[in-house]
C-alpha positions as protocol buffer text, in pm:
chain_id: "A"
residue {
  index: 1
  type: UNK
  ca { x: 524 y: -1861 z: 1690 }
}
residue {
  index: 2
  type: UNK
  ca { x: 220 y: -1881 z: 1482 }
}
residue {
  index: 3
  type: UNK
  ca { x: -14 y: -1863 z: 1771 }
}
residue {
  index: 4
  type: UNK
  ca { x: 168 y: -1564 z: 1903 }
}
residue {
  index: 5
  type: UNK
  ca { x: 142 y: -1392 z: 1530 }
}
residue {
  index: 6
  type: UNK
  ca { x: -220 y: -1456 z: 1503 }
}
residue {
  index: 7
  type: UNK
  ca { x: -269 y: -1282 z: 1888 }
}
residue {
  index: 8
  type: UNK
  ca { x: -71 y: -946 z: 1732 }
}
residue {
  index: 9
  type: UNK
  ca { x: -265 y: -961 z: 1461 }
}
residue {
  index: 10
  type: UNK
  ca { x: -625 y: -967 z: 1632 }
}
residue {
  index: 11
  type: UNK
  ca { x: -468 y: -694 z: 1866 }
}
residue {
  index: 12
  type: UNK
  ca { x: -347 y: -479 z: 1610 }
}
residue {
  index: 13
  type: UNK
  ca { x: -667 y: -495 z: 1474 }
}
residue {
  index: 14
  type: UNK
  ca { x: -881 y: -427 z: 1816 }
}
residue {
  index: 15
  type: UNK
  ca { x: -639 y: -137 z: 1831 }
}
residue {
  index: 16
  type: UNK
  ca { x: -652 y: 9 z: 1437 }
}
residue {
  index: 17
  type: UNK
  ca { x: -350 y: -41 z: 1400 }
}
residue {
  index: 18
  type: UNK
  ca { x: -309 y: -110 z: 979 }
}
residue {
  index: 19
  type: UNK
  ca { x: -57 y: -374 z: 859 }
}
residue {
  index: 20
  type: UNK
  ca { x: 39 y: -497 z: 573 }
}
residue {
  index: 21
  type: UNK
  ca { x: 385 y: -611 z: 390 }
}
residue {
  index: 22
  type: UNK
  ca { x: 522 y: -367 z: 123 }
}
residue {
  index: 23
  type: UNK
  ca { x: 659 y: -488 z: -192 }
}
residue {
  index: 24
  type: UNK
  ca { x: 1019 y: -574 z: -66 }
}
residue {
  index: 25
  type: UNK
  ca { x: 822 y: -845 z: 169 }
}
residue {
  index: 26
  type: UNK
  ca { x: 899 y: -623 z: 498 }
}
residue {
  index: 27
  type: UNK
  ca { x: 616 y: -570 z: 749 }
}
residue {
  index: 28
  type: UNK
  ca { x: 494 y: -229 z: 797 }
}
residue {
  index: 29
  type: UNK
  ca { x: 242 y: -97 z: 1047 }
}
residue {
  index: 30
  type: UNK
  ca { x: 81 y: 273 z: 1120 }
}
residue {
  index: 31
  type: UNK
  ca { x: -160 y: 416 z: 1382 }
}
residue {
  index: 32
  type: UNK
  ca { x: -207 y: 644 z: 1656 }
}
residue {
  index: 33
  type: UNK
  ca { x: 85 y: 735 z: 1904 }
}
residue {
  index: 34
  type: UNK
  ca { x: -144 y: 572 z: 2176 }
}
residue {
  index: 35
  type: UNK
  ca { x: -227 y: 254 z: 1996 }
}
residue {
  index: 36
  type: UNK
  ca { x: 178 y: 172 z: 1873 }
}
residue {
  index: 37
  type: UNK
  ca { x: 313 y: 258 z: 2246 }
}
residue {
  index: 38
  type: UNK
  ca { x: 662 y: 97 z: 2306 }
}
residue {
  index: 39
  type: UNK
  ca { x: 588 y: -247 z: 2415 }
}
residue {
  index: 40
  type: UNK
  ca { x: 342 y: -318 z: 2078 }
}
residue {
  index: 41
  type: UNK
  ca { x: 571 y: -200 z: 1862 }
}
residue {
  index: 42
  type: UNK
  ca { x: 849 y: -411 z: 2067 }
}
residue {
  index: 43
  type: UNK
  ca { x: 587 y: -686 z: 1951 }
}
residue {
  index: 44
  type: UNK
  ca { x: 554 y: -621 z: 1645 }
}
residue {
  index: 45
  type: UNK
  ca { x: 918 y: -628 z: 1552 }
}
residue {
  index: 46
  type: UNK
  ca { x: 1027 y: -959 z: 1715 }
}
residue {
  index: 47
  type: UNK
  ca { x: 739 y: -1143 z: 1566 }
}
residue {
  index: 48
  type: UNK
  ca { x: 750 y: -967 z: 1233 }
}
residue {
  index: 49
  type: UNK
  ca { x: 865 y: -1240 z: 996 }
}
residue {
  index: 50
  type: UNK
  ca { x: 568 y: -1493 z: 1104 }
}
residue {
  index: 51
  type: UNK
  ca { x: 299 y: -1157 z: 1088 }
}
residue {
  index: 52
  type: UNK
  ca { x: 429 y: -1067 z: 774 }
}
residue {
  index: 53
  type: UNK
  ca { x: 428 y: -1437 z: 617 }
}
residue {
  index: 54
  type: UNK
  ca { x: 36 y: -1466 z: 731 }
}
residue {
  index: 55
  type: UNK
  ca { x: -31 y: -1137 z: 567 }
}
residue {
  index: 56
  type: UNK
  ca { x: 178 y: -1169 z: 265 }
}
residue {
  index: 57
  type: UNK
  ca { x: 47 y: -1520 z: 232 }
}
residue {
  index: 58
  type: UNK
  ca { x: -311 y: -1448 z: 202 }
}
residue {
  index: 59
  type: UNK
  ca { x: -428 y: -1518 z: -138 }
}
residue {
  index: 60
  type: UNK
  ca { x: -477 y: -1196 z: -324 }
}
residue {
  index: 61
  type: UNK
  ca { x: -692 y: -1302 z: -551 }
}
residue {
  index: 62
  type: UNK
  ca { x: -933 y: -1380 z: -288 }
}
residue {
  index: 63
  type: UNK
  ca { x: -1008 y: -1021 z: -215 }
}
residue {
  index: 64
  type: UNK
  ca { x: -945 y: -868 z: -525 }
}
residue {
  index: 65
  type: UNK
  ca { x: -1043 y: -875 z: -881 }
}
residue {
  index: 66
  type: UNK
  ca { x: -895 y: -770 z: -1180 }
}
residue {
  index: 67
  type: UNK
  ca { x: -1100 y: -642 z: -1455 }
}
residue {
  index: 68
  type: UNK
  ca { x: -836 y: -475 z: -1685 }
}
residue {
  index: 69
  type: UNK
  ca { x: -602 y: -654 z: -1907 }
}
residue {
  index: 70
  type: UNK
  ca { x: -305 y: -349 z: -1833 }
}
residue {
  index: 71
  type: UNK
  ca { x: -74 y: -439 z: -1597 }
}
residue {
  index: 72
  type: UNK
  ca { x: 174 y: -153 z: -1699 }
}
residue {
  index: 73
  type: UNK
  ca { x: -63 y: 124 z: -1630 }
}
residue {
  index: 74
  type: UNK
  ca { x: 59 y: 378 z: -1405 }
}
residue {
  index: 75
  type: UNK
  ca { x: -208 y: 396 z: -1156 }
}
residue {
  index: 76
  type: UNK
  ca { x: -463 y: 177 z: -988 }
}
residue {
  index: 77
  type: UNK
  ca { x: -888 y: 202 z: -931 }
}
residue {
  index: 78
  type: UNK
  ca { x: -968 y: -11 z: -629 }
}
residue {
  index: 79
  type: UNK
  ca { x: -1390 y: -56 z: -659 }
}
residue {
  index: 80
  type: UNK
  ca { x: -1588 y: -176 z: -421 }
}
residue {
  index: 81
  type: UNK
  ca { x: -1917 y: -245 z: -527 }
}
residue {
  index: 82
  type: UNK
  ca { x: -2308 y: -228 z: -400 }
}
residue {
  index: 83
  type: UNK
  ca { x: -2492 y: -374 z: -152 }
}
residue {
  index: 84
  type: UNK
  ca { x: -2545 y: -759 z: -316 }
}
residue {
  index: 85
  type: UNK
  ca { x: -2313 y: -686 z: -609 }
}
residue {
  index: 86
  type: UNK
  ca { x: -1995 y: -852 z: -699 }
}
residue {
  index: 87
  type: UNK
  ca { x: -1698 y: -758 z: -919 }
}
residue {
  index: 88
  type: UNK
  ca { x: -1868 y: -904 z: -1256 }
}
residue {
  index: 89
  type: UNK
  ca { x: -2150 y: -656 z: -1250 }
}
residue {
  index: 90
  type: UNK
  ca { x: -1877 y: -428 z: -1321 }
}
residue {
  index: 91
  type: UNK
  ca { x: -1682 y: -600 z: -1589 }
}
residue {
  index: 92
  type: UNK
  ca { x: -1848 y: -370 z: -1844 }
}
residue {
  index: 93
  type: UNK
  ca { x: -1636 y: -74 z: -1708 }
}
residue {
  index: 94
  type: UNK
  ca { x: -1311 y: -278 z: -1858 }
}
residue {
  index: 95
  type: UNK
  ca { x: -1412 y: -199 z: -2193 }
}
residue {
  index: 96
  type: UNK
  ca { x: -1409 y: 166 z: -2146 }
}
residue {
  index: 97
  type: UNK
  ca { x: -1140 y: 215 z: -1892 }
}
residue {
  index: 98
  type: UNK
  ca { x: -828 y: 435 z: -2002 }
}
residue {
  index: 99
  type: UNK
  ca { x: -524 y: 278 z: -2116 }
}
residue {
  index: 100
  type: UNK
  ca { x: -304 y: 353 z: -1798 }
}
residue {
  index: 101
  type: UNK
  ca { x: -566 y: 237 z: -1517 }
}
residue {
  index: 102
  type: UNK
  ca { x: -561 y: -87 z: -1405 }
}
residue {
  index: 103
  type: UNK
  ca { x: -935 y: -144 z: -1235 }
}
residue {
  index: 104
  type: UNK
  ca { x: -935 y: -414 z: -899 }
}
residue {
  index: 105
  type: UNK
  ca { x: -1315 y: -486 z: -750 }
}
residue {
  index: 106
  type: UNK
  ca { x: -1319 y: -582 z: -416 }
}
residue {
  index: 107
  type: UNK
  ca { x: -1464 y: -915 z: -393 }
}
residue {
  index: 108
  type: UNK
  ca { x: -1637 y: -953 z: -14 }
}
residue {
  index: 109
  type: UNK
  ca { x: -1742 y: -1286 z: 147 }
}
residue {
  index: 110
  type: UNK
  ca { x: -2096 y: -1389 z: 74 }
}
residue {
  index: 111
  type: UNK
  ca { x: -2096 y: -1361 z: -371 }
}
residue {
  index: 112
  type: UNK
  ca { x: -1974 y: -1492 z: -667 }
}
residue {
  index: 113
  type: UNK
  ca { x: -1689 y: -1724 z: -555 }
}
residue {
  index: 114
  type: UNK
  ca { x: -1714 y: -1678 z: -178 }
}
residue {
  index: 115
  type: UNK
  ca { x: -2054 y: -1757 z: -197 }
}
residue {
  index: 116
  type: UNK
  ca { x: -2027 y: -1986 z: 73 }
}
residue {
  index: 117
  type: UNK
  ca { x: -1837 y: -1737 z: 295 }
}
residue {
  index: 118
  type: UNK
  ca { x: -2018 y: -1563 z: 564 }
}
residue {
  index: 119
  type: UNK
  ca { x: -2041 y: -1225 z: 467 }
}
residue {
  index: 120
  type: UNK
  ca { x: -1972 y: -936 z: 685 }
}
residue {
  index: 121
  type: UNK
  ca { x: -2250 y: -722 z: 861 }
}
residue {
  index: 122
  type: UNK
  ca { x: -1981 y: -466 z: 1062 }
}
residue {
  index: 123
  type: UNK
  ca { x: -1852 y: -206 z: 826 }
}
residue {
  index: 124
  type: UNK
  ca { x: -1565 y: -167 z: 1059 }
}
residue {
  index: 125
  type: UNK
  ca { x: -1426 y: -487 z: 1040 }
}
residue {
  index: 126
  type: UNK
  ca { x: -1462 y: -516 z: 673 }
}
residue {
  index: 127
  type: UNK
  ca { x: -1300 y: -188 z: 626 }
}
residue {
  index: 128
  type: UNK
  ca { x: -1065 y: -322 z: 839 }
}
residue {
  index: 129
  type: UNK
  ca { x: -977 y: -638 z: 582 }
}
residue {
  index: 130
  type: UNK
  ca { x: -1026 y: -460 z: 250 }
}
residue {
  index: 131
  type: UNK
  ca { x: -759 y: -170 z: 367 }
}
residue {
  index: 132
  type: UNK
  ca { x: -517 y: -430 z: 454 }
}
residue {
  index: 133
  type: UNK
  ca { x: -495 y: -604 z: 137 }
}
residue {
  index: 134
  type: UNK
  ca { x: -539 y: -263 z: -11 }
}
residue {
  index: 135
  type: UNK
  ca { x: -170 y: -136 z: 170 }
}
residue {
  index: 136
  type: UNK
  ca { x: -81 y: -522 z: 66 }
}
residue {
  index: 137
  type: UNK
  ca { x: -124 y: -473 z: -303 }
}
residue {
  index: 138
  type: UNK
  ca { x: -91 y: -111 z: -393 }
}
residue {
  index: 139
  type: UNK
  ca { x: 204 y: -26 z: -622 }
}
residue {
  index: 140
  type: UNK
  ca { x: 128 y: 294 z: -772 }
}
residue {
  index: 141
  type: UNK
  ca { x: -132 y: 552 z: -710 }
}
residue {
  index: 142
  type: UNK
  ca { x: -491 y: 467 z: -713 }
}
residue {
  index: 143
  type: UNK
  ca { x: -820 y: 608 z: -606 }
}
residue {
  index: 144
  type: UNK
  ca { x: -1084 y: 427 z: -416 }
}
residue {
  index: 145
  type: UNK
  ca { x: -1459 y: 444 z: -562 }
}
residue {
  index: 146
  type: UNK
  ca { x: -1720 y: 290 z: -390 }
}
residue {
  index: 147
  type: UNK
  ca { x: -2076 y: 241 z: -519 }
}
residue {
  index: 148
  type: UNK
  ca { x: -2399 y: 266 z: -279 }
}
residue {
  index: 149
  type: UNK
  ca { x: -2335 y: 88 z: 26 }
}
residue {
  index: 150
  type: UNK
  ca { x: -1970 y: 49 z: -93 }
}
residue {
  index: 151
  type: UNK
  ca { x: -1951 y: 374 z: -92 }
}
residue {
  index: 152
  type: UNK
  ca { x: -1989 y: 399 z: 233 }
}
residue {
  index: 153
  type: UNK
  ca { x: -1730 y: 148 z: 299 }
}
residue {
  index: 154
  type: UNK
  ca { x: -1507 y: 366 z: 58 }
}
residue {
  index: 155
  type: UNK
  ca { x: -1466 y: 575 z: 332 }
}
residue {
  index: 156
  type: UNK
  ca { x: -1417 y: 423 z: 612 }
}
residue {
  index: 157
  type: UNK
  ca { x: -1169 y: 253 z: 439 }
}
residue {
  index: 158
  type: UNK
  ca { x: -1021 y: 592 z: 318 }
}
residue {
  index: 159
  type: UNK
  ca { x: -977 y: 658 z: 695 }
}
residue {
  index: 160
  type: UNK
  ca { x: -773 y: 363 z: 765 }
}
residue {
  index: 161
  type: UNK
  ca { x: -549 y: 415 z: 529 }
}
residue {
  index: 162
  type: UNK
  ca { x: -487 y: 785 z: 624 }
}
residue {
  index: 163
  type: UNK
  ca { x: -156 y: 823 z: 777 }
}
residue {
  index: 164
  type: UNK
  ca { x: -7 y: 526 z: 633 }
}
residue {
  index: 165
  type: UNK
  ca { x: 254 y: 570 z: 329 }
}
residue {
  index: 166
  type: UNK
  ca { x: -33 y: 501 z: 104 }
}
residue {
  index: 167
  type: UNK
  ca { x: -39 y: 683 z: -233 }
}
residue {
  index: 168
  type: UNK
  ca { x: -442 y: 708 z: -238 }
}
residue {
  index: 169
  type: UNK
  ca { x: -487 y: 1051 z: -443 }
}
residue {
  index: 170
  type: UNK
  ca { x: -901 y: 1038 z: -456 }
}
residue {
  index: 171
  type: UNK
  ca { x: -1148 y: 886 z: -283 }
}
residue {
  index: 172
  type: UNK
  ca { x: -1535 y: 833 z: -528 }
}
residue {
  index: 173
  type: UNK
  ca { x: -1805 y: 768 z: -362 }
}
residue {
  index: 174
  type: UNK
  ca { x: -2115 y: 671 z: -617 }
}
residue {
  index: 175
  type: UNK
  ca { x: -2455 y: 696 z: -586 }
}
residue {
  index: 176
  type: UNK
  ca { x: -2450 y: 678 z: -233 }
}
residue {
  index: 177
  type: UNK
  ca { x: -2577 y: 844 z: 140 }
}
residue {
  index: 178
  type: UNK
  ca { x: -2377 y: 1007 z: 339 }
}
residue {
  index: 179
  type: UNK
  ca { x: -2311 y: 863 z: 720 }
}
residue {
  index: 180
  type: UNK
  ca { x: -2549 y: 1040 z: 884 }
}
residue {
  index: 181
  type: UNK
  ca { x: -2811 y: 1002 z: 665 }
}
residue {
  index: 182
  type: UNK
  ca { x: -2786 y: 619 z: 685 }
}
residue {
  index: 183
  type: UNK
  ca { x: -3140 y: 571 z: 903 }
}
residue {
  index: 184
  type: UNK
  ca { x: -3150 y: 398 z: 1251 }
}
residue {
  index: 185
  type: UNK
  ca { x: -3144 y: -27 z: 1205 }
}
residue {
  index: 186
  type: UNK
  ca { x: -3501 y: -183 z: 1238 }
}
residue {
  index: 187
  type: UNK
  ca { x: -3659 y: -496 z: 1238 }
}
residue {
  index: 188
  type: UNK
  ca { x: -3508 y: -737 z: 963 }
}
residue {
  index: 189
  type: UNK
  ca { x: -3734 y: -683 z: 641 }
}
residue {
  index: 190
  type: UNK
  ca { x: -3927 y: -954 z: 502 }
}
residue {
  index: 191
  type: UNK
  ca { x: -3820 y: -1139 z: 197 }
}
residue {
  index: 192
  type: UNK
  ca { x: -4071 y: -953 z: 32 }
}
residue {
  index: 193
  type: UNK
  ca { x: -3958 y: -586 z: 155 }
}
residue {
  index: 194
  type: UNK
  ca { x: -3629 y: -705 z: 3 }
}
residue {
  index: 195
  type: UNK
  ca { x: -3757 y: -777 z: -300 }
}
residue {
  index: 196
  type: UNK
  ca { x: -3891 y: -471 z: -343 }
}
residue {
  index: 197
  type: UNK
  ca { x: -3520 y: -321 z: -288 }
}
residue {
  index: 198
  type: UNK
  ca { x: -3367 y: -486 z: -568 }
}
residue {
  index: 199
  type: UNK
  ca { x: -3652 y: -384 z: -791 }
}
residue {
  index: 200
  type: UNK
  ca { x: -3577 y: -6 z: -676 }
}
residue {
  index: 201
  type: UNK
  ca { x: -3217 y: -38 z: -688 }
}
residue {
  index: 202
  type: UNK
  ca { x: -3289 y: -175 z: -1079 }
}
residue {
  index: 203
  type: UNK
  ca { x: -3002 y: -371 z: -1093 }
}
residue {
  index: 204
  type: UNK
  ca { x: -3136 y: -726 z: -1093 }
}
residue {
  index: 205
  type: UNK
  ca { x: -3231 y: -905 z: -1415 }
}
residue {
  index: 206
  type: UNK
  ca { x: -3637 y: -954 z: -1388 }
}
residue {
  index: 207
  type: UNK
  ca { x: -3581 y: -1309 z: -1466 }
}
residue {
  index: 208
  type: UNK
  ca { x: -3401 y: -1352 z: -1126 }
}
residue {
  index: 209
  type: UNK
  ca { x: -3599 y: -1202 z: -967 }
}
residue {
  index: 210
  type: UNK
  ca { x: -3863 y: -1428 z: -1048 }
}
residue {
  index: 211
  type: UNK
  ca { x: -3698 y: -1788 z: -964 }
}
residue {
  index: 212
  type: UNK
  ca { x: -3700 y: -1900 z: -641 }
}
residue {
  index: 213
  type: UNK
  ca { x: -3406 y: -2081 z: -641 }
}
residue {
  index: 214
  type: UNK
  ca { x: -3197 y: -1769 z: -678 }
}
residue {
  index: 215
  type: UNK
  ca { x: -3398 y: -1555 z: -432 }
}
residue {
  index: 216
  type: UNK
  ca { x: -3303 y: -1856 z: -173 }
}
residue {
  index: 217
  type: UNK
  ca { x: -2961 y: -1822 z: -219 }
}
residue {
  index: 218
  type: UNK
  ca { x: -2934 y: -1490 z: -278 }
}
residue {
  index: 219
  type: UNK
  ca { x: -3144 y: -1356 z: -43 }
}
residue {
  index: 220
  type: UNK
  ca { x: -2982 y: -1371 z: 308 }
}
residue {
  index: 221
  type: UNK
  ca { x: -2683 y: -1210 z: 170 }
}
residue {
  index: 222
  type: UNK
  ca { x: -2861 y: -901 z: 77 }
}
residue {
  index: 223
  type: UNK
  ca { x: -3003 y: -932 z: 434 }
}
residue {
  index: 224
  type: UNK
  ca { x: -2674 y: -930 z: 512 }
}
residue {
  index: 225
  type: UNK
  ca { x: -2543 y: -628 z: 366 }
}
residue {
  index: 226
  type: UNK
  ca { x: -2858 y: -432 z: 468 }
}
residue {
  index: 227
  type: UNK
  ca { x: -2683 y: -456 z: 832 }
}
residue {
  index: 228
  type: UNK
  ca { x: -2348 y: -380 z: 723 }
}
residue {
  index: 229
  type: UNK
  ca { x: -2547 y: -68 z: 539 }
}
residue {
  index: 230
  type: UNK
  ca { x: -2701 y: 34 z: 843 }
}
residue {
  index: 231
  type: UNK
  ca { x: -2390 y: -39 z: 1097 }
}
residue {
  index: 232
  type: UNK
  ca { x: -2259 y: 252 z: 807 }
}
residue {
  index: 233
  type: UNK
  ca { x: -2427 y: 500 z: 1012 }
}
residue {
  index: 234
  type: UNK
  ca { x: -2211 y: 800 z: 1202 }
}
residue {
  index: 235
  type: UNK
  ca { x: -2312 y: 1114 z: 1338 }
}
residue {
  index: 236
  type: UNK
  ca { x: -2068 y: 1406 z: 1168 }
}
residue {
  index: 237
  type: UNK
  ca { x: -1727 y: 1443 z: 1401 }
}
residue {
  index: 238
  type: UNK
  ca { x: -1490 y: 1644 z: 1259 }
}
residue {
  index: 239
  type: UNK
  ca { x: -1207 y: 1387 z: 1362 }
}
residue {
  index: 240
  type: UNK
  ca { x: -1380 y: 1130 z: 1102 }
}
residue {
  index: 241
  type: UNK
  ca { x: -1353 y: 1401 z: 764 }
}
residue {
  index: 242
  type: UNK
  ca { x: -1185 y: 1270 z: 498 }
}
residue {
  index: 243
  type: UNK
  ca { x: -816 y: 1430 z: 409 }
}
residue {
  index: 244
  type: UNK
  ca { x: -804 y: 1339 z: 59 }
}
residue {
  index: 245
  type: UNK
  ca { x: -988 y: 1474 z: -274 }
}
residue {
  index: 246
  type: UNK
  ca { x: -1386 y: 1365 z: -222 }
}
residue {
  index: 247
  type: UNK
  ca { x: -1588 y: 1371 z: -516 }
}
residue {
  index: 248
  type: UNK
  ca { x: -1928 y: 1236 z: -544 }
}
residue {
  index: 249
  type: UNK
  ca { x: -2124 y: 1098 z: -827 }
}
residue {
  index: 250
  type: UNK
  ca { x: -2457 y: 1063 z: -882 }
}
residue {
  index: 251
  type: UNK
  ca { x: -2716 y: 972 z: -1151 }
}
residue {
  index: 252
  type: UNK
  ca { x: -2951 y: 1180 z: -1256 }
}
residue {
  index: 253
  type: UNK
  ca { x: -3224 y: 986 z: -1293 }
}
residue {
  index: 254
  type: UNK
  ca { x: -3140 y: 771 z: -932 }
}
residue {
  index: 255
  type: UNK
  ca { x: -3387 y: 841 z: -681 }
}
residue {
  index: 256
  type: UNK
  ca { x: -3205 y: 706 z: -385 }
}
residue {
  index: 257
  type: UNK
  ca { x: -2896 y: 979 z: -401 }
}
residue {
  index: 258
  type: UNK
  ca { x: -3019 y: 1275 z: -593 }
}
residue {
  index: 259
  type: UNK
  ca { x: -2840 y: 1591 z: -590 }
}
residue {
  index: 260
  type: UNK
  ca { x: -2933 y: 1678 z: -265 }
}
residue {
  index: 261
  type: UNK
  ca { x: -2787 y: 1338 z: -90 }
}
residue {
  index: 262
  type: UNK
  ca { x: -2486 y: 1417 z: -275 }
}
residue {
  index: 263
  type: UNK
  ca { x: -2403 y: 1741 z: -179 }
}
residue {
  index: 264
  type: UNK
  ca { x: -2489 y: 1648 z: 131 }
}
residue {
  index: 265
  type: UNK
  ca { x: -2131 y: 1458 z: 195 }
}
residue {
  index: 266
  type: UNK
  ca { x: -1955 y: 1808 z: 182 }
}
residue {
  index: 267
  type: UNK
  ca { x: -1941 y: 1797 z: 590 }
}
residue {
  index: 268
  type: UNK
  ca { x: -1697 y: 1467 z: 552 }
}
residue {
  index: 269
  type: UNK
  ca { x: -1449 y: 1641 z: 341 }
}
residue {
  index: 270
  type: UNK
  ca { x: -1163 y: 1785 z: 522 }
}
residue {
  index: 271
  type: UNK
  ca { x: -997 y: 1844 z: 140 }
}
residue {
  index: 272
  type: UNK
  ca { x: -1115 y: 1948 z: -184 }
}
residue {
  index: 273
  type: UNK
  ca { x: -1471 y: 1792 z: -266 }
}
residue {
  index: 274
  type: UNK
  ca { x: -1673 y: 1824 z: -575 }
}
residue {
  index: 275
  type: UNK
  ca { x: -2002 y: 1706 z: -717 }
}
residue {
  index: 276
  type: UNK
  ca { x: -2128 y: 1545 z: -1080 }
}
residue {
  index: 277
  type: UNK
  ca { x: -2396 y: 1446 z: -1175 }
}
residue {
  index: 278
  type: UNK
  ca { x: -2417 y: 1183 z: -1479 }
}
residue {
  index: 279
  type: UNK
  ca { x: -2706 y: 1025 z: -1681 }
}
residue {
  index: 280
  type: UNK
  ca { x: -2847 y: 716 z: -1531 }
}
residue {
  index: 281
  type: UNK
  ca { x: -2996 y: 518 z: -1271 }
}
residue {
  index: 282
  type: UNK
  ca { x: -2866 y: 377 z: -924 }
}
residue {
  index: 283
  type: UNK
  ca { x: -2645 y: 130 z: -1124 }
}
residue {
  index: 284
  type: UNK
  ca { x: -2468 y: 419 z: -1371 }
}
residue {
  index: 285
  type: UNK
  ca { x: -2113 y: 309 z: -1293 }
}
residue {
  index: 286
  type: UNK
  ca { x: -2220 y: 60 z: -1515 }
}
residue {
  index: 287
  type: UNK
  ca { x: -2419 y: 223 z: -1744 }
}
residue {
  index: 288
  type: UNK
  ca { x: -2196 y: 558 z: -1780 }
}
residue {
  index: 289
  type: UNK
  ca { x: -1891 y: 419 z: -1698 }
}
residue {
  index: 290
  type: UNK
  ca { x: -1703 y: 605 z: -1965 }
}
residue {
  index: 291
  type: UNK
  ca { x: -1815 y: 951 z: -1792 }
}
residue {
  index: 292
  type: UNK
  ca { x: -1758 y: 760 z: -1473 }
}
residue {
  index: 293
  type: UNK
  ca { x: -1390 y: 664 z: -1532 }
}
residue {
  index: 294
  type: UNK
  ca { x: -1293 y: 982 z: -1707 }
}
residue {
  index: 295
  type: UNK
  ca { x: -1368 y: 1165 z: -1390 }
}
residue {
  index: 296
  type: UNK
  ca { x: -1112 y: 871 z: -1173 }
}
residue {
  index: 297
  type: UNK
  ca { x: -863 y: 937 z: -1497 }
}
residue {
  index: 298
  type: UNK
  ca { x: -860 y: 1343 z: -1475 }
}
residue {
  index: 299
  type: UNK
  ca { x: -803 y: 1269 z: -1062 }
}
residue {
  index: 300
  type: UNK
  ca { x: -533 y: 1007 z: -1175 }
}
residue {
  index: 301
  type: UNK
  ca { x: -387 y: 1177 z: -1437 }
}
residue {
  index: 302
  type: UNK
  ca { x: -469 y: 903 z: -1664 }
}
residue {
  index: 303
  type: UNK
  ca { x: -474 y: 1007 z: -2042 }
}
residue {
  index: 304
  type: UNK
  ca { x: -862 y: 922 z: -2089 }
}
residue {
  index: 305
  type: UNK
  ca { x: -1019 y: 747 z: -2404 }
}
């Protein structure tokens, strides 16, 4: 039976199909007409207790962090951070977040305590996991904000859960490229090409990036996510806009999204899309995070600080 839930599973996943277990513990699936044809969905249903129990059984804390202390707020910020980041460089946002918003980072293979994970270097099979546990978890609206190359991801997770019974209401992308700006993949940079990333992106401590010990650890995980950045890449098709409220944030002092990279997402909105700029560098989620969250609040209809 288990070997037989684990085959749906991989298929339902070759196929897009999203599932996940809603809160009463029943398994729940959505796609396209041509991917749930009869005989899947036949499937589906006579090995649903054993899919849902591996779902439902996967540790949530694995995949997701919480950084607020309010568990009766009345709606939800999923965050997936930057290329190399984690959910602790965001754990100053907690102190400014609104009463009724309860903040989860995504926490991907390959940092902080899945260090010793493989991370992933295929945006759509990460999209793939993080909406999952996303439909998994979700108990009141939320947003999805994603930050540089998590913005990115943002979306394409966005996409996945369009059509589902999810109650997404906004989708943030920060500081980020759109799809078809994301350039061509090239030869794997040296370590010294990535070094000068970090020190662009100005998120990284000087200290670190001075001891070796850390750039050996650290260091083939940003490789990493530099191919999941450029696997990020689309050229525009209508079919791939995004349904819900888009808006876009950018700092105004960040040199790798200025104004113009931002408006230049408009094309992927298929709803209402809007554009603010905020004081800061590439790493002003952080650093303006009230002016950050109050824009996720007024989309959330969270009473802001």
């Amino acid at each position: 039976m288990t070997f037989v839930a684990d085959q749906l599973i991989g298929e339902a996943r070759r196929r897009q199909v999203r599932l996940w277990v809603d809160s009463t513990g029943k398994l729940q699936f959505a796609g396209d007409a041509q991917a749930l044809d009869d005989r899947f969905v036949m499937l589906l249903r006579a090995q649903e207790q054993p899919i849902a129990a591996k779902i439902g059984g996967r540790s949530r804390d694995r995949w997701l962090r919480r950084l607020t202390a309010d568990e009766a707020g009345h709606a939800l910020l999923y965050l997936i951070p930057a290329a190399g980041a984690g959910p602790n460089t965001y754990r100053p946002m907690a102190a400014v977040a609104p009463a009724g918003l309860r903040i989860e980072a995504v926490l991907t293979p390959g940092r902080e305590e899945r260090f010793g994970e493989a991370p992933f270097t295929d945006v759509g099979a990460l999209a793939d996991r993080i909406a999952e546990h996303i439909l998994g978890n979700a108990d009141r609206p939320f947003a999805v904000l994603g930050h540089s190359t998590g913005g990115l991801v943002a979306r394409e997770v966005t996409r996945r859960l369009a059509g589902s019974t999810s109650e997404q209401r906004a989708l943030f992308v920060a500081g980020a490229m759109p799809p078809h700006l994301v350039a061509e993949p090239g030869p794997d940079p040296s370590d010294e090409e990535l070094l000068s990333y970090l020190q662009a992106w100005q998120g990284t401590p000087a200290a670190l990036l001075d001891d070796p010990g850390f750039l050996r650890t650290f260091l083939p995980t940003l490789r990493a996510d530099l191919r999941l950045f450029h696997s990020c890449r689309r050229v525009l098709d209508p079919a791939d806009r995004v349904g819900v409220p888009m808006t876009v944030l950018g700092g105004r002092q960040d040199d790798t999204a200025p104004r113009g990279v931002c408006e230049a997402w408009l094309p992927w909105s298929a709803g209402p899309f809007t554009v603010r700029m905020v004081d800061g560098g590439h790493f002003f989620p952080v650093t303006a995070a009230s002016e950050v969250l109050a824009e996720v609040a007024r989309a959330l209809d969270v009473a802001a600080r």
